[in-house]
N, C-alpha and C positions, 0 to 999 in steps of 0.2 A: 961327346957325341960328334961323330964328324960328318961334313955337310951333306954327304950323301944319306946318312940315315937322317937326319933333318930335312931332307927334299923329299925323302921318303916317306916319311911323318904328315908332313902337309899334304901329299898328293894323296896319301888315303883318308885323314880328316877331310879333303873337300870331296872325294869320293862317297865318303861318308852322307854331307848332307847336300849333295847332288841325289843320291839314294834317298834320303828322308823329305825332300822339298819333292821329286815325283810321289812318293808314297804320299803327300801331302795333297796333292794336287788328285792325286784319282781315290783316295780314299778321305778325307779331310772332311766332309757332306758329311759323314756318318759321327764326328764327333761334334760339329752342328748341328744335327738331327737331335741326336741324342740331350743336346742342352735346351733345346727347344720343348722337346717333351717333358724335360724336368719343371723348365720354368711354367710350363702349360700347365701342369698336373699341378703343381702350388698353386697357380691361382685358378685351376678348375677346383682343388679341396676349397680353397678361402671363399670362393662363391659358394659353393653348398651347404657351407658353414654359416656363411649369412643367413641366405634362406633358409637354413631348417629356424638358424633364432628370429627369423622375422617369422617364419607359420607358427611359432610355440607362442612367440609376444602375440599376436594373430589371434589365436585360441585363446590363449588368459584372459587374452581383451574382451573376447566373447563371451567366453564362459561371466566372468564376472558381473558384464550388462545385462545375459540374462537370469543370474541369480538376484540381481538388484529389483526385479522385475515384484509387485506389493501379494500377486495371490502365488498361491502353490502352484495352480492349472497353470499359468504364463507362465509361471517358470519353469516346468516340464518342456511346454510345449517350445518356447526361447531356447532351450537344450537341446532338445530332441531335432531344432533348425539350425544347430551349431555347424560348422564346418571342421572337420576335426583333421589332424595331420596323422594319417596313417592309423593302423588297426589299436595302436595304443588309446592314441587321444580320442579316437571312438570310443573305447571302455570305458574310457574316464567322465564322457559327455553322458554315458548310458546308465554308469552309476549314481553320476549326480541329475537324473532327469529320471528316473525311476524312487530316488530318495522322496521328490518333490511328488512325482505320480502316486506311491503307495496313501498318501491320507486322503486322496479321493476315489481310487483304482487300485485298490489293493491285491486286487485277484491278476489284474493287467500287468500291474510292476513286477508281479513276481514271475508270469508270464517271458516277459522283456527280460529279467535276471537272467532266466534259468535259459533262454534263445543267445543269452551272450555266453554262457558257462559252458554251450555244447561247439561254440565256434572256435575251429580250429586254427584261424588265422591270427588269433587274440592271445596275448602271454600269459601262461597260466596263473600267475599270479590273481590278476583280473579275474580269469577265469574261477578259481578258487573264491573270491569275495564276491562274486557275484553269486555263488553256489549259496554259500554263508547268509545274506542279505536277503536271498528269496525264501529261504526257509525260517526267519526271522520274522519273518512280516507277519501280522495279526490278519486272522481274513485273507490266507493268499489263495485258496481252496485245495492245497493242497492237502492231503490225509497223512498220518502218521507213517505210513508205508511208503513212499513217493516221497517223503523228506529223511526217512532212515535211508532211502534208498539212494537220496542225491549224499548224503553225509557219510555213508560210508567209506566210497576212495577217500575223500577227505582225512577219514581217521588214520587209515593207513600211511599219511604222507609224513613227515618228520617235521621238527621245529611247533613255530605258534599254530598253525594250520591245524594238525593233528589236535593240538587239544582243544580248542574251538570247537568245533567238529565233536570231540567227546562231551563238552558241554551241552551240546545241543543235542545231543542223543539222550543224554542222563537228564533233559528234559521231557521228551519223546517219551521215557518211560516212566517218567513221573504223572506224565500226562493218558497212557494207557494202560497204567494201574498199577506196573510192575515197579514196587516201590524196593524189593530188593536187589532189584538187579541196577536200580539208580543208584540209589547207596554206593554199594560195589564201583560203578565207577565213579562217584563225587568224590569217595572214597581215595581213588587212584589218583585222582587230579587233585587233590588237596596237597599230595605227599611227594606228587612228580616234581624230581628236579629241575624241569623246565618251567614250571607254571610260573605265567609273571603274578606280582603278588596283588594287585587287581583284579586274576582272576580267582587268586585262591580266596580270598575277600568275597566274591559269589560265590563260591562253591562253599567255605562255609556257612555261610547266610542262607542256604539251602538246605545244607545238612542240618544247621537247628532248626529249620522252620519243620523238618521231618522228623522232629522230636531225637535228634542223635546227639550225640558227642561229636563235639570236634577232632582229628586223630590231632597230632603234633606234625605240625610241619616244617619243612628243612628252613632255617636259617630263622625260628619264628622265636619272639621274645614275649616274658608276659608272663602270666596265671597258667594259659591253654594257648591253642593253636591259632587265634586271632588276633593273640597281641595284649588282650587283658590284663 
Protein backbone atom coordinates (compact mmCIF):
# COMPACT_ATOMS: atom_id res chain seq x y z
CA UNK A 1 0.00 0.00 0.00
CA UNK A 2 1.60 3.25 -0.70
CA UNK A 3 1.56 6.23 1.59
CA UNK A 4 -0.84 8.11 -0.05
CA UNK A 5 -3.67 5.32 0.19
CA UNK A 6 -2.46 4.99 3.93
CA UNK A 7 -3.10 8.90 4.48
CA UNK A 8 -6.09 8.17 2.88
CA UNK A 9 -7.06 5.23 5.20
CA UNK A 10 -6.52 7.33 8.39
CA UNK A 11 -8.25 10.52 7.29
CA UNK A 12 -11.37 8.61 6.67
CA UNK A 13 -11.20 6.37 9.86
CA UNK A 14 -10.87 9.61 11.89
CA UNK A 15 -13.62 11.00 9.70
CA UNK A 16 -15.31 8.14 10.77
CA UNK A 17 -15.44 8.76 14.49
CA UNK A 18 -15.36 12.48 14.22
CA UNK A 19 -19.09 11.23 12.64
CA UNK A 20 -19.67 8.85 15.49
CA UNK A 21 -18.41 11.11 18.61
CA UNK A 22 -21.27 13.98 17.20
CA UNK A 23 -23.76 11.33 16.59
CA UNK A 24 -22.76 10.57 20.17
CA UNK A 25 -23.10 13.73 21.52
CA UNK A 26 -26.65 14.67 20.16
CA UNK A 27 -28.14 11.31 20.29
CA UNK A 28 -26.23 9.33 23.19
CA UNK A 29 -29.26 10.61 26.07
CA UNK A 30 -31.45 8.04 24.14
CA UNK A 31 -29.15 5.06 24.95
CA UNK A 32 -28.96 6.26 28.60
CA UNK A 33 -32.56 6.72 28.66
CA UNK A 34 -33.05 3.55 27.51
CA UNK A 35 -30.70 1.76 30.25
CA UNK A 36 -32.42 3.60 32.88
CA UNK A 37 -35.70 2.25 32.19
CA UNK A 38 -34.54 -1.10 31.92
CA UNK A 39 -32.68 -0.87 35.31
CA UNK A 40 -36.00 1.01 36.51
CA UNK A 41 -38.32 -1.79 35.37
CA UNK A 42 -36.10 -4.67 37.18
CA UNK A 43 -36.36 -3.09 40.23
CA UNK A 44 -40.07 -1.69 39.76
CA UNK A 45 -40.83 -5.89 39.00
CA UNK A 46 -38.59 -6.82 42.17
CA UNK A 47 -40.59 -4.51 44.39
CA UNK A 48 -44.12 -5.80 43.37
CA UNK A 49 -42.70 -9.11 43.76
CA UNK A 50 -41.93 -8.23 47.39
CA UNK A 51 -45.21 -6.92 48.00
CA UNK A 52 -47.61 -9.26 46.53
CA UNK A 53 -45.30 -11.97 48.90
CA UNK A 54 -45.43 -9.76 51.81
CA UNK A 55 -49.77 -9.21 51.39
CA UNK A 56 -49.93 -13.26 50.71
CA UNK A 57 -47.58 -13.98 54.12
CA UNK A 58 -50.09 -10.91 55.42
CA UNK A 59 -53.21 -13.04 54.69
CA UNK A 60 -51.81 -16.54 55.80
CA UNK A 61 -51.02 -14.83 58.85
CA UNK A 62 -54.50 -13.75 59.15
CA UNK A 63 -56.40 -16.23 57.97
CA UNK A 64 -54.68 -18.72 60.31
CA UNK A 65 -55.06 -16.35 63.75
CA UNK A 66 -58.49 -16.23 62.84
CA UNK A 67 -59.19 -19.85 62.36
CA UNK A 68 -57.15 -20.58 65.65
CA UNK A 69 -60.05 -18.39 67.10
CA UNK A 70 -62.10 -21.73 70.13
CA UNK A 71 -65.91 -21.05 68.70
CA UNK A 72 -67.17 -21.41 64.99
CA UNK A 73 -69.06 -17.60 65.41
CA UNK A 74 -65.34 -16.00 65.97
CA UNK A 75 -64.11 -17.58 63.52
CA UNK A 76 -66.48 -16.43 60.84
CA UNK A 77 -66.79 -13.43 62.08
CA UNK A 78 -62.06 -13.09 62.43
CA UNK A 79 -62.78 -14.16 58.50
CA UNK A 80 -65.28 -12.19 57.44
CA UNK A 81 -62.56 -9.08 59.11
CA UNK A 82 -59.64 -10.58 57.13
CA UNK A 83 -58.03 -8.24 54.76
CA UNK A 84 -57.59 -10.05 51.67
CA UNK A 85 -55.17 -9.33 48.52
CA UNK A 86 -57.42 -8.93 45.56
CA UNK A 87 -60.69 -10.69 44.32
CA UNK A 88 -58.86 -14.03 44.83
CA UNK A 89 -57.95 -13.92 48.40
CA UNK A 90 -61.48 -12.54 49.15
CA UNK A 91 -62.90 -15.99 47.76
CA UNK A 92 -60.75 -17.77 49.78
CA UNK A 93 -61.60 -15.56 53.09
CA UNK A 94 -65.34 -16.25 52.06
CA UNK A 95 -65.18 -19.86 51.77
CA UNK A 96 -63.53 -20.46 54.72
CA UNK A 97 -65.82 -17.99 56.94
CA UNK A 98 -69.03 -19.26 55.46
CA UNK A 99 -67.50 -23.13 56.21
CA UNK A 100 -67.40 -21.82 59.97
CA UNK A 101 -70.92 -19.75 59.53
CA UNK A 102 -73.06 -22.66 57.87
CA UNK A 103 -73.28 -24.89 61.64
CA UNK A 104 -74.89 -21.70 63.19
CA UNK A 105 -76.28 -19.88 59.81
CA UNK A 106 -77.02 -22.28 57.52
CA UNK A 107 -79.49 -20.48 55.48
CA UNK A 108 -76.97 -17.14 55.66
CA UNK A 109 -73.72 -19.17 54.41
CA UNK A 110 -75.44 -20.41 51.68
CA UNK A 111 -76.79 -16.86 51.08
CA UNK A 112 -72.92 -15.57 51.28
CA UNK A 113 -71.97 -18.85 48.70
CA UNK A 114 -74.11 -18.32 46.21
CA UNK A 115 -73.50 -13.67 46.42
CA UNK A 116 -69.82 -14.93 45.72
CA UNK A 117 -70.73 -17.46 42.79
CA UNK A 118 -72.79 -14.54 40.96
CA UNK A 119 -69.62 -12.18 41.20
CA UNK A 120 -68.08 -11.38 38.26
CA UNK A 121 -64.73 -10.12 39.46
CA UNK A 122 -63.85 -13.51 41.26
CA UNK A 123 -62.21 -16.58 39.21
CA UNK A 124 -64.43 -18.94 38.35
CA UNK A 125 -63.01 -21.58 39.82
CA UNK A 126 -64.04 -20.10 43.17
CA UNK A 127 -66.91 -19.16 41.71
CA UNK A 128 -67.75 -22.89 40.83
CA UNK A 129 -66.98 -24.09 44.70
CA UNK A 130 -68.81 -21.69 45.92
CA UNK A 131 -71.93 -22.91 43.80
CA UNK A 132 -70.92 -26.56 44.99
CA UNK A 133 -70.73 -25.63 48.84
CA UNK A 134 -74.05 -23.63 48.99
CA UNK A 135 -76.20 -26.33 47.64
CA UNK A 136 -74.45 -28.84 50.00
CA UNK A 137 -75.27 -27.30 53.08
CA UNK A 138 -78.07 -28.90 55.20
CA UNK A 139 -80.82 -26.17 56.05
CA UNK A 140 -79.67 -23.71 53.37
CA UNK A 141 -83.49 -22.96 52.48
CA UNK A 142 -82.94 -23.58 49.27
CA UNK A 143 -85.66 -25.86 47.26
CA UNK A 144 -84.85 -28.65 44.93
CA UNK A 145 -85.46 -26.30 41.89
CA UNK A 146 -83.13 -23.31 42.89
CA UNK A 147 -80.20 -26.00 43.60
CA UNK A 148 -80.98 -28.06 40.03
CA UNK A 149 -81.12 -24.67 38.89
CA UNK A 150 -77.52 -23.27 40.34
CA UNK A 151 -76.16 -27.15 39.28
CA UNK A 152 -76.97 -27.04 36.10
CA UNK A 153 -74.05 -24.73 34.15
CA UNK A 154 -71.99 -26.60 36.51
CA UNK A 155 -72.79 -29.96 34.69
CA UNK A 156 -72.23 -28.69 31.59
CA UNK A 157 -68.68 -27.67 32.28
CA UNK A 158 -65.81 -30.45 31.53
CA UNK A 159 -63.31 -32.07 34.00
CA UNK A 160 -64.05 -32.78 38.03
CA UNK A 161 -66.80 -29.83 38.08
CA UNK A 162 -69.16 -31.56 35.75
CA UNK A 163 -69.36 -34.49 37.72
CA UNK A 164 -69.67 -33.09 41.16
CA UNK A 165 -72.37 -31.30 39.81
CA UNK A 166 -73.98 -34.67 38.56
CA UNK A 167 -73.58 -36.03 41.80
CA UNK A 168 -75.52 -33.55 43.43
CA UNK A 169 -78.26 -33.56 41.08
CA UNK A 170 -78.60 -37.58 41.29
CA UNK A 171 -79.16 -36.55 44.74
CA UNK A 172 -81.81 -33.93 43.94
CA UNK A 173 -83.69 -36.68 42.46
CA UNK A 174 -83.33 -39.20 44.93
CA UNK A 175 -84.47 -36.63 47.16
CA UNK A 176 -87.90 -35.79 44.96
CA UNK A 177 -88.63 -39.14 44.29
CA UNK A 178 -87.43 -39.70 40.84
CA UNK A 179 -85.44 -42.77 41.83
CA UNK A 180 -84.98 -43.75 38.07
CA UNK A 181 -83.85 -41.04 36.77
CA UNK A 182 -80.90 -41.02 39.80
CA UNK A 183 -80.08 -44.35 38.85
CA UNK A 184 -79.61 -43.39 35.27
CA UNK A 185 -77.19 -41.02 36.19
CA UNK A 186 -75.10 -42.70 39.33
CA UNK A 187 -75.19 -45.03 36.76
CA UNK A 188 -73.14 -42.81 34.32
CA UNK A 189 -70.84 -41.62 37.03
CA UNK A 190 -69.91 -44.95 38.25
CA UNK A 191 -68.53 -45.84 34.52
CA UNK A 192 -67.23 -42.17 33.47
CA UNK A 193 -63.71 -42.31 32.55
CA UNK A 194 -63.16 -39.23 34.60
CA UNK A 195 -64.53 -40.21 37.87
CA UNK A 196 -61.83 -40.14 40.48
CA UNK A 197 -62.24 -43.21 42.49
CA UNK A 198 -63.47 -41.57 45.62
CA UNK A 199 -66.05 -40.61 43.93
CA UNK A 200 -67.03 -43.59 42.26
CA UNK A 201 -66.86 -45.14 46.05
CA UNK A 202 -70.07 -42.71 46.69
CA UNK A 203 -71.70 -43.39 43.94
CA UNK A 204 -71.57 -46.81 44.46
CA UNK A 205 -72.53 -46.66 48.14
CA UNK A 206 -75.66 -45.03 46.72
CA UNK A 207 -76.42 -47.42 44.12
CA UNK A 208 -76.66 -50.31 46.73
CA UNK A 209 -78.28 -48.41 49.36
CA UNK A 210 -81.01 -48.23 46.24
CA UNK A 211 -81.28 -51.85 46.19
CA UNK A 212 -79.13 -52.01 42.57
CA UNK A 213 -76.14 -53.66 41.41
CA UNK A 214 -73.01 -52.22 41.04
CA UNK A 215 -72.21 -51.78 36.96
CA UNK A 216 -68.38 -52.59 36.43
CA UNK A 217 -66.22 -49.87 36.53
CA UNK A 218 -63.14 -48.80 34.38
CA UNK A 219 -59.82 -49.79 35.77
CA UNK A 220 -62.00 -51.69 38.95
CA UNK A 221 -60.53 -55.01 40.58
CA UNK A 222 -62.41 -57.56 42.68
CA UNK A 223 -65.70 -59.88 42.68
CA UNK A 224 -67.89 -56.37 41.23
CA UNK A 225 -67.42 -52.91 40.81
CA UNK A 226 -66.20 -51.75 44.33
CA UNK A 227 -63.22 -53.66 44.54
CA UNK A 228 -64.64 -56.84 46.43
Amino acid sequence: MSDTDSFIDEVTEEVRRDRLFRLMRRYGWIGVLAILVLVGGAAWNEWRKAQARAEAQAFGDAVLAALSQEEAAARADALQAVEAPGPGGEAVAVLLATAEQAQNDAAGAATRLLGLADRTDVPEVYRQIATLKAVTIPDSGLDAGARRGRLAPLAAQPGLVRLLAEEQLAMIEIETGARAAALDRLVSLAVDAEATEPLRRRVAQVIVALGEDVPEMPGATGHDGMGQ
